[in-house]
C-alpha positions in Angstrom: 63.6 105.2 15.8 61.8 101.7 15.9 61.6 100.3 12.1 58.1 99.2 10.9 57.7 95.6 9.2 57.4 96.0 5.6 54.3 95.2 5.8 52.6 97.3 8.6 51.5 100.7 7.4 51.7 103.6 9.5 48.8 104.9 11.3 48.1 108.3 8.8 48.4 105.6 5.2 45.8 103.4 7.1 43.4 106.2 7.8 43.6 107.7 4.3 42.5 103.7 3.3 40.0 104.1 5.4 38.9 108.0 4.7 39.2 108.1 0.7 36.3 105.1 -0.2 34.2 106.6 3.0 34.6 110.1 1.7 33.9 108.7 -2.2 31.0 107.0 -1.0 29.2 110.0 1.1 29.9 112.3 -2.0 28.1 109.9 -4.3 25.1 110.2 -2.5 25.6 113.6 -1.5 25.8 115.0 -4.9 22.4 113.5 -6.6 20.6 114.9 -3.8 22.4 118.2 -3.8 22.0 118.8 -7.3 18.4 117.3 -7.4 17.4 120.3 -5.1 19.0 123.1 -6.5 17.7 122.1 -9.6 13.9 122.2 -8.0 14.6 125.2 -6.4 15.4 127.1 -9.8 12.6 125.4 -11.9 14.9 123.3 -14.1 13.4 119.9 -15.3 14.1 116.4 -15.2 16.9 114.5 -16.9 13.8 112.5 -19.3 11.9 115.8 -20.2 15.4 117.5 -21.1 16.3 114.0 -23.3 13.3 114.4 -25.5 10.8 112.2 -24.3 7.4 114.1 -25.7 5.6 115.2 -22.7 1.7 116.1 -22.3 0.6 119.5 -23.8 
């Protein structure tokens, strides 16, 4: 069994470095646009007509 230097990760605690920020970053745009279209799809409105800004009549 060869020991590691204290301060030489393994190979799997490297990757998951790596993987969590990429995976955080590809959800934050993900989910906007995700959420965006099923919202279009089922007729829902807009964050600033929901909030009370008066619209057109």
């Amino acid at each position: 069994m060869a020991l590691l230097h204290p301060f030489r990760y393994p190979s799997t605690l490297a990757m998951l470095w790596w993987a969590a920020p990429l995976t955080a970053a590809c959800m934050a745009i993900a989910n906007p646009i995700y959420y965006r279209r099923m919202a279009r799809q089922h007729g829902l409105v807009t964050w600033s007509t929901f909030a009370g800004i008066r619209q057109r009549v």
